[in-house]
PLY file of the C-alpha trace (Angstrom):
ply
format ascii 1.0
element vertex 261
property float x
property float y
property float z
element edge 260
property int vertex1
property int vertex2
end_header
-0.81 -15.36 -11.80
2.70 -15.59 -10.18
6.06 -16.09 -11.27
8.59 -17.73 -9.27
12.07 -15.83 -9.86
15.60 -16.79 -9.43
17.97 -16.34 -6.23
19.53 -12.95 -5.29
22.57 -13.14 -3.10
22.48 -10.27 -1.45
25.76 -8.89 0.63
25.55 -6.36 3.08
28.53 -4.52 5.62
27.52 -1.78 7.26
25.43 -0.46 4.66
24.54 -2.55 1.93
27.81 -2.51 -0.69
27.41 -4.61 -3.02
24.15 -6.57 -4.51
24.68 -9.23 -7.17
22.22 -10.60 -9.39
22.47 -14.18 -10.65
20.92 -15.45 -13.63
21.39 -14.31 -17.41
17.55 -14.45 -18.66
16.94 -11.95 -14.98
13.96 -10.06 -15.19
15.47 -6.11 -15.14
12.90 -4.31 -13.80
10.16 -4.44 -10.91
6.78 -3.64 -12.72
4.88 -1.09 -11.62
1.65 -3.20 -12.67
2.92 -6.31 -10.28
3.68 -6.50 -6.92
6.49 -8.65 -5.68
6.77 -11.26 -3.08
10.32 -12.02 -1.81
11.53 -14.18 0.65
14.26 -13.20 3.66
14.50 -16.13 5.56
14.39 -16.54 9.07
15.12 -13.05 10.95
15.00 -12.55 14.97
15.32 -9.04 15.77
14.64 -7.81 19.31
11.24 -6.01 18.99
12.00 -3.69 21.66
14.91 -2.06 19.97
13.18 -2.45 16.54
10.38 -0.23 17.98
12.62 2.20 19.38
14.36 2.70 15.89
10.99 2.65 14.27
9.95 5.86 16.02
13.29 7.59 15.59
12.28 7.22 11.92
8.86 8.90 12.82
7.39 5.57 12.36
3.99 4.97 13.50
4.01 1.93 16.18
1.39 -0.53 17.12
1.94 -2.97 19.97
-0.41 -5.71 20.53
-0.46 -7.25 24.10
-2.96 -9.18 25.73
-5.67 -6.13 27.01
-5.59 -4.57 23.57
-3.15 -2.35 21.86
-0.98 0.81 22.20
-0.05 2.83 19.75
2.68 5.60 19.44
2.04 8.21 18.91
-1.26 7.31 20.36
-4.70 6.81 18.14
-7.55 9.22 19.71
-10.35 6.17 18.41
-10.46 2.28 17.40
-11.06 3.30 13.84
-7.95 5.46 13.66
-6.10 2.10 14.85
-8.17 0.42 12.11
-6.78 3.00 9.74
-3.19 3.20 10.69
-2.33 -0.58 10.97
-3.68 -0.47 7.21
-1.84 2.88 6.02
2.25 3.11 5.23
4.84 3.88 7.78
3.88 1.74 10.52
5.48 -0.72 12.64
2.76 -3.62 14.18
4.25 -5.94 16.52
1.68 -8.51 18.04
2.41 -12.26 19.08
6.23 -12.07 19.03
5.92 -11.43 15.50
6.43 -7.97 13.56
4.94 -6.28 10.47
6.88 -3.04 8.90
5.20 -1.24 6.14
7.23 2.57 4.84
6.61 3.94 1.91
8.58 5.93 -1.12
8.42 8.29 -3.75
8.59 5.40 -6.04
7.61 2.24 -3.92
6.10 1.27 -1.32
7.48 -1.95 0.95
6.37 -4.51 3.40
8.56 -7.02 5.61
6.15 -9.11 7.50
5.90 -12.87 8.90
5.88 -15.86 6.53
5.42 -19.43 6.51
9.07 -19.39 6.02
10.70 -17.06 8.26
10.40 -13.20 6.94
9.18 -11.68 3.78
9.66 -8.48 1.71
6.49 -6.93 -0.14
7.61 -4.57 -2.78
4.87 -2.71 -4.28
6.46 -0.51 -7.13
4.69 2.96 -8.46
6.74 3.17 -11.56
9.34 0.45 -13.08
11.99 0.33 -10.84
15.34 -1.77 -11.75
15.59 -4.58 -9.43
18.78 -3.78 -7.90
18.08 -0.55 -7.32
15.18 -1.32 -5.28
16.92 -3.47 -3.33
19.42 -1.56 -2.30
17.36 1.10 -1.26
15.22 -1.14 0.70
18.13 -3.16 1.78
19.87 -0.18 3.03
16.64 0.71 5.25
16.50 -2.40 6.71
20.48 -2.66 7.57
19.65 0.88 9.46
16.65 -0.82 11.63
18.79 -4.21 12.60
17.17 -6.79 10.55
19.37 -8.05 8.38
22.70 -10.29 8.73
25.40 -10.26 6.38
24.31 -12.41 3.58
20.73 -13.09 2.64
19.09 -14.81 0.04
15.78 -13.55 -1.60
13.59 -15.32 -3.77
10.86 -13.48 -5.93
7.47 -14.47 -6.84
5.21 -11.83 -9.21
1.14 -11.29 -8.94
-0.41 -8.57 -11.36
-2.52 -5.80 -9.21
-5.07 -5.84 -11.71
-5.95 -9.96 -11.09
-9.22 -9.62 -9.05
-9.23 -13.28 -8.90
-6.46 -14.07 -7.40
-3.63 -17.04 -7.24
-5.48 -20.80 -6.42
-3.66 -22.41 -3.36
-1.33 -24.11 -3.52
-1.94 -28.13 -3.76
-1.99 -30.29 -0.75
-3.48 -27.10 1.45
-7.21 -26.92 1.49
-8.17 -23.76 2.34
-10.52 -21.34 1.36
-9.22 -19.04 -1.57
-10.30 -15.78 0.50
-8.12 -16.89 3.17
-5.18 -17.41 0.71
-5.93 -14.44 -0.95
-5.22 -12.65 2.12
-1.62 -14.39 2.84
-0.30 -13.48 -0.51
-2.16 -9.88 -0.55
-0.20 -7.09 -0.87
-1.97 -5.22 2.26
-3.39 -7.55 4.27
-5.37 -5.04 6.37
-7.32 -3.48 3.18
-7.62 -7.34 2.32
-9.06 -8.20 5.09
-11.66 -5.30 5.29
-12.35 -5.43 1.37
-12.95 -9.67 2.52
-15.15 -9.12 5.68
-12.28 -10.87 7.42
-12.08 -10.30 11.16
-8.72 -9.27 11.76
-6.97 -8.50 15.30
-3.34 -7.30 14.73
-1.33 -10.05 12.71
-4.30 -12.61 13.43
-7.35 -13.29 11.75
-10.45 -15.32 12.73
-10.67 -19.15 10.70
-12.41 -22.35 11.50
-10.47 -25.49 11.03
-12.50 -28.72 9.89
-10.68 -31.50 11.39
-11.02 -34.69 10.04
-12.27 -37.42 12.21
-11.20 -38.29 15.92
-8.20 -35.47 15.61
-7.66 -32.34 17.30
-5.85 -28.60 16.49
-1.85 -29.66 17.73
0.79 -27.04 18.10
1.99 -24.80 17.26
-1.42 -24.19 16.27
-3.36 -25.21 19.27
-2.41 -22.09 21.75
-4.56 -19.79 19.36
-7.44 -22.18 19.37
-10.24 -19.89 20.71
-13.32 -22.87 20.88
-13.42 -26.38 19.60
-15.72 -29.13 19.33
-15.49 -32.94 17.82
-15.49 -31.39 14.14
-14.33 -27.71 14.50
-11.91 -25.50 15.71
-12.30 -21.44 15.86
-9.16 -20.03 15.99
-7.27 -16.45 16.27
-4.35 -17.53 13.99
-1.51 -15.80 12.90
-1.89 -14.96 8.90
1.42 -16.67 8.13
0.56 -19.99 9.98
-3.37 -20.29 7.74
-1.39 -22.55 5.16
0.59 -24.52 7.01
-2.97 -25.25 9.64
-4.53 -26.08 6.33
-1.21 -28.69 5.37
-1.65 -30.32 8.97
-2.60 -33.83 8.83
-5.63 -33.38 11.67
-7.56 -30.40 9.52
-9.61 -31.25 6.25
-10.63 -27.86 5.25
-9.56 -24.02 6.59
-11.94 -21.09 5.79
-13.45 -18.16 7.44
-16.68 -18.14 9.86
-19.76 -18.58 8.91
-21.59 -15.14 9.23
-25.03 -14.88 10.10
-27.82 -13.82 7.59
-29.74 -10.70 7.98
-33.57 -12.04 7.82
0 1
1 2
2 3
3 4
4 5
5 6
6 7
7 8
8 9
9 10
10 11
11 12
12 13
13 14
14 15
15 16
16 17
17 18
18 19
19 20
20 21
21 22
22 23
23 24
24 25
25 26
26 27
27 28
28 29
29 30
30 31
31 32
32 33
33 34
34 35
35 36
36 37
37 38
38 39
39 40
40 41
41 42
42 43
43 44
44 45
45 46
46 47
47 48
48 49
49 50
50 51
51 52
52 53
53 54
54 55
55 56
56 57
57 58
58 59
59 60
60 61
61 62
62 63
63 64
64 65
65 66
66 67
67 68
68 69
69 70
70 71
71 72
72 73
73 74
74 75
75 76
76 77
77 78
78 79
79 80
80 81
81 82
82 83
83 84
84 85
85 86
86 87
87 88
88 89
89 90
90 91
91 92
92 93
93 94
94 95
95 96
96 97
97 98
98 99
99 100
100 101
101 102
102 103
103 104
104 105
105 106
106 107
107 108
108 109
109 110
110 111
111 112
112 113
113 114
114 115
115 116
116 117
117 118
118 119
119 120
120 121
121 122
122 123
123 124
124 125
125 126
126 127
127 128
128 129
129 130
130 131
131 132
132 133
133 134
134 135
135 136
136 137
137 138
138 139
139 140
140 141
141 142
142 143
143 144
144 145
145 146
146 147
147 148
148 149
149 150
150 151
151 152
152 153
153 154
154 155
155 156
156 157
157 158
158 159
159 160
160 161
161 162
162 163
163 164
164 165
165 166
166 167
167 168
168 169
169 170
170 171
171 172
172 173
173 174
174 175
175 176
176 177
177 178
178 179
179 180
180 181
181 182
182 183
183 184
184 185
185 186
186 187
187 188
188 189
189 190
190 191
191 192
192 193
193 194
194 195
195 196
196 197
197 198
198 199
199 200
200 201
201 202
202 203
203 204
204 205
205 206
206 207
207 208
208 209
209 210
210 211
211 212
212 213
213 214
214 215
215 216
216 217
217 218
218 219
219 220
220 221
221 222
222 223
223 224
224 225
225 226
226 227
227 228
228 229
229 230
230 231
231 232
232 233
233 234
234 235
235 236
236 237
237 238
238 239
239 240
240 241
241 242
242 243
243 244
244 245
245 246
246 247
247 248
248 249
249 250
250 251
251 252
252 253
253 254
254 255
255 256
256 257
257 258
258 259
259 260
């Protein structure tokens, strides 16, 4: 299940200074048996100086180009990539897009593409008061460069313990695995627990297009083959809902996989 909270306004100088919380009925704690879902809006940080402050905070960071990836400091095998891009304290930056994952003595937090911009992933280890946890985290981002001086964050809530997970949302036909992954709170372990095939921030999908239409932008430069019905595609996790809210694609789910015999 998820819970849609109420708006934060969030002011920030130099460090964050102040943090106000609107609302009387507000929630006073982060849950240490949820994880939380909060939207930063639209942020457009140069990943070349993010990188660089990354590693000054001993950051691990992953670079995705077009001949693979390079990693600093550098992984000695592919399943040590595998590992790190899933583990905490790593920077992934792959298709203009970047993923930042550090962890805490008493959280753990994520800021990573959405279909709206940015989002921030707060996983907490013990019941943290909201505005404590944002400031800490809000702090920590102010020191890397991506945040402005006002931003407003939204909250949504989903229990660690559902195994199920949240249905889609209506209007977007897409496979529940898929969505399962966008609103995961690690989408690396999700993927691997899945079976999803997963190269940086982009996972493998076939789009069902309804009849006579064809994969537009801004989905159509990760199209890897299509045919009159179907489109395999190398998307971007954050773009899987809106591909499956485009007027040209009936259904979004994962490829078929072959049966052992």
């Amino acid at each position: 299940m998820n819970r849609q909270g109420k708006t934060f306004l969030i002011a920030i100088t130099l460090l964050v200074s102040a943090l106000a919380i609107q609302g009387a009925m507000m929630q006073p704690d982060f849950e240490a048996t949820n994880y939380y879902l909060l939207s930063l809006g639209s942020l457009q940080p140069d990943l070349d100086s993010l990188a660089d402050a990354a590693m000054s905070k001993e950051l691990s960071v992953i670079v995705y180009e077009m001949d693979g990836a390079s990693v600093s400091p550098s992984a000695s095998a592919p399943s040590d990539l595998q590992l790190l891009q899933s583990s905490d304290n790593v920077l992934i930056v792959d298709a203009g897009r970047f993923h930042l994952r550090i962890a805490g003595e008493q959280f753990v937090f994520t800021v990573r593409p959405s279909s709206n911009g940015y989002e921030l992933v707060i996983n907490p280890l013990v019941d943290l008061a909201i505005a404590d946890a944002l400031a800490a985290v809000l702090e920590e981002l102010q020191e890397l460069g991506l945040l402005g001086n006002e931003v407003n964050l939204e909250y949504q809530s989903f229990s660690k313990s559902d195994l199920k997970g949240p249905a889609p949302p209506e209007g977007a036909p897409i496979d529940s695995t898929l969505y399962g992954l966008v609103v995961a709170e690690n989408w690396f372990v999700q993927a691997a627990i899945k079976g999803i095939t997963q190269v940086g921030l982009r996972v493998e999908v076939v789009a069902e297009k309804l009849p006579d239409q064809s994969i537009s932008a801004p989905f159509s430069e990760y199209v890897l083959e299509e045919s009159n019905g179907l489109a395999k595609l190398l998307l971007p996790v954050d773009l899987l809902v809106s591909l499956a809210e485009s007027t040209e694609v009936g259904y979004v789910r994962p490829p078929y996989q072959p049966s052992v015999p």
